[in-house]
C-alpha positions as CSV (number, residue, x, y, z in Angstrom):
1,X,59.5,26.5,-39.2
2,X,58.5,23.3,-37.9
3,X,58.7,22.3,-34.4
4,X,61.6,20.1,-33.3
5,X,61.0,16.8,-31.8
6,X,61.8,16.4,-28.3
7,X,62.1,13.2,-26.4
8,X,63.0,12.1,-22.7
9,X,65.9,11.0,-22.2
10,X,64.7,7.8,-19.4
11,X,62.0,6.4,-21.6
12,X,62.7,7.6,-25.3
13,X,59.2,8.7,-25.9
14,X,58.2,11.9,-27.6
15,X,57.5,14.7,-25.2
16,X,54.5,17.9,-25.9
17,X,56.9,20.1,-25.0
18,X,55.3,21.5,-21.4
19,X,57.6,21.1,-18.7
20,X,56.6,22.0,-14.9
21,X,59.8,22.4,-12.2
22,X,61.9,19.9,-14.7
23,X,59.1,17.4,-15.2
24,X,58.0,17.1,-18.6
25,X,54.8,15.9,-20.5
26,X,55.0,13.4,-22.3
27,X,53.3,12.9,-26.1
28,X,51.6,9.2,-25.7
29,X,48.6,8.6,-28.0
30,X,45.7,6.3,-26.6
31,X,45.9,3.0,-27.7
32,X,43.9,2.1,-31.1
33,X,41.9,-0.3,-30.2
34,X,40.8,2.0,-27.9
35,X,40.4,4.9,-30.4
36,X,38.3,1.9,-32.6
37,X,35.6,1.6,-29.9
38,X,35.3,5.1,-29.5
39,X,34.8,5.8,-33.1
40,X,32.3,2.6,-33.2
41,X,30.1,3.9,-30.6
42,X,29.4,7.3,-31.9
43,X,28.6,5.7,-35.5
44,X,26.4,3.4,-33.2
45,X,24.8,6.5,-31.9
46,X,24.1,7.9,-34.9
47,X,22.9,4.8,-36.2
48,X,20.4,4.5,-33.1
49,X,20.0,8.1,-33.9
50,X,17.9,7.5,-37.3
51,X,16.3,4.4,-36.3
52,X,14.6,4.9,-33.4
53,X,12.7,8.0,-31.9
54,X,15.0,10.8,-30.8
55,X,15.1,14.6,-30.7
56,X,11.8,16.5,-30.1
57,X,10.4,19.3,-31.8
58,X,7.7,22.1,-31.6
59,X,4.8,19.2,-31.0
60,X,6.2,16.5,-32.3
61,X,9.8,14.1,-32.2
62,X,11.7,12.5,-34.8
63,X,10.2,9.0,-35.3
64,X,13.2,7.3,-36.9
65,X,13.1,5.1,-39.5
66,X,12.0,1.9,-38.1
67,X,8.7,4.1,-37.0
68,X,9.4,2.0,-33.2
69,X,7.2,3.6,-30.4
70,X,7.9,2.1,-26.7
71,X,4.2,3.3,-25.7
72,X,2.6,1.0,-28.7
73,X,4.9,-2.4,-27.5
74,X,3.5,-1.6,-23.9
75,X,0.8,-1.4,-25.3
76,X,0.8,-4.6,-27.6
77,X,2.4,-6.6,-24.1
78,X,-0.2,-5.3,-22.1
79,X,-2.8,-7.0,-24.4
80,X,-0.9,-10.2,-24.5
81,X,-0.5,-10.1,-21.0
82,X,-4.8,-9.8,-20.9
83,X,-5.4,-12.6,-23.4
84,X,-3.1,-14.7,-21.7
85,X,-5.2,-14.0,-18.3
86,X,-8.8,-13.8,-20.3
87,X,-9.3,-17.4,-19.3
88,X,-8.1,-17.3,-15.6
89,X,-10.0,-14.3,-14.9
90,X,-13.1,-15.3,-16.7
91,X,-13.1,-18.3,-14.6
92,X,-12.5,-15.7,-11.2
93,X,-15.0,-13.8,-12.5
94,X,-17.8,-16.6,-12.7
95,X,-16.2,-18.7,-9.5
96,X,-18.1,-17.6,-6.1
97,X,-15.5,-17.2,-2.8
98,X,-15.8,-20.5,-1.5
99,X,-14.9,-22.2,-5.5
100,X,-11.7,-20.0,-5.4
101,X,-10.4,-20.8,-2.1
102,X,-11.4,-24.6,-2.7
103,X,-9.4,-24.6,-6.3
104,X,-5.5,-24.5,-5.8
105,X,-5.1,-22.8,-9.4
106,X,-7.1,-20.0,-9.2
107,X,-6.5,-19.8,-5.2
108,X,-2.8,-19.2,-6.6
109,X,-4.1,-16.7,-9.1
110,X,-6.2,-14.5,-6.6
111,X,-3.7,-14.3,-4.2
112,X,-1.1,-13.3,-6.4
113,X,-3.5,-10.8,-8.1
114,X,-4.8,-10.1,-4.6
115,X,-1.2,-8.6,-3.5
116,X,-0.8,-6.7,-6.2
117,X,-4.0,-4.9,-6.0
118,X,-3.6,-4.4,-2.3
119,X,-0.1,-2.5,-2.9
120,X,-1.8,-0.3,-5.2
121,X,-5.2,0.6,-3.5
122,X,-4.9,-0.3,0.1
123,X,-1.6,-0.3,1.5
124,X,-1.4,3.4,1.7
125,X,-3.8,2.8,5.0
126,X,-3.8,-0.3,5.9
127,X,0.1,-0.8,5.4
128,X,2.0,-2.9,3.2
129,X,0.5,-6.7,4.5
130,X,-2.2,-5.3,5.9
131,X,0.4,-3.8,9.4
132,X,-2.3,-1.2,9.7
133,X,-1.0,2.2,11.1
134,X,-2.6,5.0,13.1
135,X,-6.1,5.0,13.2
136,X,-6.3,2.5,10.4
137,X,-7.1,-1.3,11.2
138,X,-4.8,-4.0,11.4
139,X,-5.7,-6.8,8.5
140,X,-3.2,-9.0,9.7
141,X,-4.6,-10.2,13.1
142,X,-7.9,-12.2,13.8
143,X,-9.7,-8.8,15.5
144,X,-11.9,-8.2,12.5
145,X,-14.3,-5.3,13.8
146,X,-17.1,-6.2,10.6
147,X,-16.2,-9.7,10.6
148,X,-13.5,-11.8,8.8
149,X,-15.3,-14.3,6.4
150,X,-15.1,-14.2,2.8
151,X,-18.5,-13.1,2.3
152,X,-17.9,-9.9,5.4
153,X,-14.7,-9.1,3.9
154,X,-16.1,-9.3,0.4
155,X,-19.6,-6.7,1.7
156,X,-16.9,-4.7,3.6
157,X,-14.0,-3.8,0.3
158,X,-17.6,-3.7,-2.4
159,X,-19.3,-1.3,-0.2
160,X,-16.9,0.4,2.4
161,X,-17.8,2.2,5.5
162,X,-19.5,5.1,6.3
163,X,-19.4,6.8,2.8
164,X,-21.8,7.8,0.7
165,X,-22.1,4.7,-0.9
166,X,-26.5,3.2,0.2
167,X,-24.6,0.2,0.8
168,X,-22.3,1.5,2.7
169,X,-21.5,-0.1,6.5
170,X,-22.6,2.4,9.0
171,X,-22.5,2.6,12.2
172,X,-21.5,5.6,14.7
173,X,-20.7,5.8,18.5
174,X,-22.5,8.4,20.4
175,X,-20.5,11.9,21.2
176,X,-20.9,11.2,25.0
177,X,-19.3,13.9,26.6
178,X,-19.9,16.6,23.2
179,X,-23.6,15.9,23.5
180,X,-23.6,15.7,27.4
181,X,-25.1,12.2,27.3
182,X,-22.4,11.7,29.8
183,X,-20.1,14.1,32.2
184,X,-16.8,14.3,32.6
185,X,-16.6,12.4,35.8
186,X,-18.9,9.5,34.7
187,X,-16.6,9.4,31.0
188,X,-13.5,8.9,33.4
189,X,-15.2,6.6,35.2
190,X,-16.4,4.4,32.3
191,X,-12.8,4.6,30.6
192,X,-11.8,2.9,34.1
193,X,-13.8,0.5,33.4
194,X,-13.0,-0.1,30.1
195,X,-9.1,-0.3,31.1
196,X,-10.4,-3.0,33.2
197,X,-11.5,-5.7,30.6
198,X,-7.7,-5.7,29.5
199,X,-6.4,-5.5,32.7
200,X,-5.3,-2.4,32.9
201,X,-7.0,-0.3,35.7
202,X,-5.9,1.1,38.8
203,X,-9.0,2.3,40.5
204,X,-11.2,-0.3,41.4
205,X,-14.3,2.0,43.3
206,X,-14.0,4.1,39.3
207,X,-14.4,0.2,37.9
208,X,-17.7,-0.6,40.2
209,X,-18.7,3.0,38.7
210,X,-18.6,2.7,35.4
211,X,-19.4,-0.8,35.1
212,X,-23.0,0.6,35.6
213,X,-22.6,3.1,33.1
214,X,-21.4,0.7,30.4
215,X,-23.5,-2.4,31.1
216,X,-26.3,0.9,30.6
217,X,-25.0,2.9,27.5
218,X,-22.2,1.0,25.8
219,X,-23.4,-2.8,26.2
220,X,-25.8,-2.9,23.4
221,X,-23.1,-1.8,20.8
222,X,-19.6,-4.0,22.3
223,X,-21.0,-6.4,24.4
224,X,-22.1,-7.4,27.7
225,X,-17.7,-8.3,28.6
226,X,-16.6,-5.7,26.2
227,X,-16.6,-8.4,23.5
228,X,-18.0,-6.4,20.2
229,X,-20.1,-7.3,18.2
230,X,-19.2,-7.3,14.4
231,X,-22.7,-7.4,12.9
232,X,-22.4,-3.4,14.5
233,X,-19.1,-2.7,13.7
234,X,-18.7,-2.3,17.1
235,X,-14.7,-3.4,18.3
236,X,-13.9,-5.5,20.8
237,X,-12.8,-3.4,24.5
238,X,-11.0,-6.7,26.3
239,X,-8.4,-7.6,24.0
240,X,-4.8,-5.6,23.5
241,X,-5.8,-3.5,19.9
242,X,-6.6,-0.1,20.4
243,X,-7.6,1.6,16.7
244,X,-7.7,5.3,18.3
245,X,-5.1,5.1,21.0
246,X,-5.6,2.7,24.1
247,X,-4.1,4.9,26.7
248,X,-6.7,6.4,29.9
249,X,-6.4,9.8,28.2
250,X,-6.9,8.6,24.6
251,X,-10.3,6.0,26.1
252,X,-11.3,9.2,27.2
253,X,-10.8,11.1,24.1
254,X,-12.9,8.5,22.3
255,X,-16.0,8.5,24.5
256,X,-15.7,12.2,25.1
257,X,-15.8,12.9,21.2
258,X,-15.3,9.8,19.3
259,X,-13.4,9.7,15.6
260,X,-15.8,7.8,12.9
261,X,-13.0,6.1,10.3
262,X,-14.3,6.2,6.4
263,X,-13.4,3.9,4.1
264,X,-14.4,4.2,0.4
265,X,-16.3,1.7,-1.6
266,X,-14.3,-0.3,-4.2
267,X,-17.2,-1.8,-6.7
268,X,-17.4,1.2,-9.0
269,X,-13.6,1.2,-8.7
270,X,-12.1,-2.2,-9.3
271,X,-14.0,-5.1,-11.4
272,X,-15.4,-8.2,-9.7
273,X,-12.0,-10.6,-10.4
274,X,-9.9,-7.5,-8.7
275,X,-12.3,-7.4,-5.7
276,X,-12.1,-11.4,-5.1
277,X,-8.7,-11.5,-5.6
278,X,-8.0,-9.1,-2.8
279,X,-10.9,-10.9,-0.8
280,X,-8.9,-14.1,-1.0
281,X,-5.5,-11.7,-0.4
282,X,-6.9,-9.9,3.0
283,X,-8.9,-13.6,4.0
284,X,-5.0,-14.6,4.7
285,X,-3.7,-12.6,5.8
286,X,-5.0,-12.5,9.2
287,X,-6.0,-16.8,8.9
288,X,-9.6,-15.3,8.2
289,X,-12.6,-16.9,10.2
């Protein structure tokens, strides 16, 4: 028996015949133009459906019809991108340091390279723009601890420090109080002193003290005034950048059992355009020398 048709009385439009507490449901169909799109898009999706790759299976995935595989056009752009570049990098690769600072184009180039390849290899230490962070070196300052030319900051990313690398930079600050080259009371006393060069001590007779013991077992490495000396890799002690901590306790720390930083060698890892490039990108970044 079919159903009768009900429909409200206010707006004349054909209830579903639910009714909660007096209020009833009523029957009105979406609008077509709606319904259109909504049929359009699933045809669309089965039209995307059999073109392009979809569904996988056992070891394998429908390649659709058009046999379109995103990992071949990165592929294809990727080689664009490298003939586009052949000539600029060719011309990296054949310019010395001094050439590609001089020449505003491929000064442009490096540096742009330069960044990049610094976010992807280096920034994990020394911080994005070279900030530095615990126990890694600031690259954004002029305290450059193996020098900041071109050429230093070149030997330094090619070779690293204190890896296994022959070429490696190497250098490594005696274990004064581990070793007993030095007691307890002469380490405190030479920390003093060291607190001094940046005007931070509070015991003048412990300055007078250690004084002797650094002009006698720490000169030859940072200097005669705490200076450093980069061909050693030896940091300046009279400026306001501590690498390990810059407090009387930390100084102490260091001395007493020093911590020897590593950093790997890059020139089996990057090519010679890369290394330049981030050469030219760490030279600016702290104005270079």
């Amino acid at each position: 028996m079919p159903t009768k048709v009900e429909k409200d009385a206010v707006t004349g439009q054909e209830t579903t015949g639910h009714e909660w507490d007096g209020i009833k449901e009523l029957n009105t169909p979406l609008p077509k133009w709606w319904l259109y799109v909504l049929y359009a898009t699933i045809a669309f999706s089965v039209l995307w459906w059999l073109l392009y790759p979809s569904w996988p299976y056992g070891s394998g995935y429908l390649s659709g019809l058009l046999g379109y595989s995103q990992r071949m056009a990165l592929e294809g752009d990727l080689a664009e991108a490298e003939a586009e570049r052949a000539g600029v990098v060719s011309r990296l690769a054949a310019a010395d340091l001094e050439q590609i600072a001089d020449d505003p184009e491929l000064m442009s180039v490096a540096f742009a390279g330069g960044q990049a390849a610094f976010a992807d290899n280096c920034a994990p230490c020394h911080g994005l723009g070279g900030a530095g962070q615990a126990h890694y070196p600031t690259l954004a300052d002029d305290a450059w601890i193996w020098g900041g030319t071109l050429d230093a900051i070149h030997q330094t990313i090619l070779y690293g420090i204190r890896n296994e690398n022959p070429d490696s930079r190497f250098n490594e600050m005696p274990r004064f109080g581990v070793d007993q080259l030095l007691d307890r009371g002469q380490i405190e006393d030479v920390a003093e002193y060291v607190l001094s060069l940046s005007g931070h001590a509070e015991d003048p007779e412990a300055v007078d003290r250690g004084a002797t013991i650094f002009a006698e077992q720490c000169s030859a490495c940072h200097g005669e005034q705490g200076e450093g000396l980069q061909d050693l890799g030896a940091p300046a002690l009279n400026d306001e950048i501590w690498l390990y901590g810059g407090t009387r306790e930390e100084i102490i720390a260091q001395i007493w059992n020093p911590q020897q930083g590593v950093m790997p060698p890059w020139v089996n890892r990057l090519d010679e355009p890369t290394i330049k490039s981030l050469v030219v990108y760490v030279h600016s970044l702290g104005g270079g020398q």
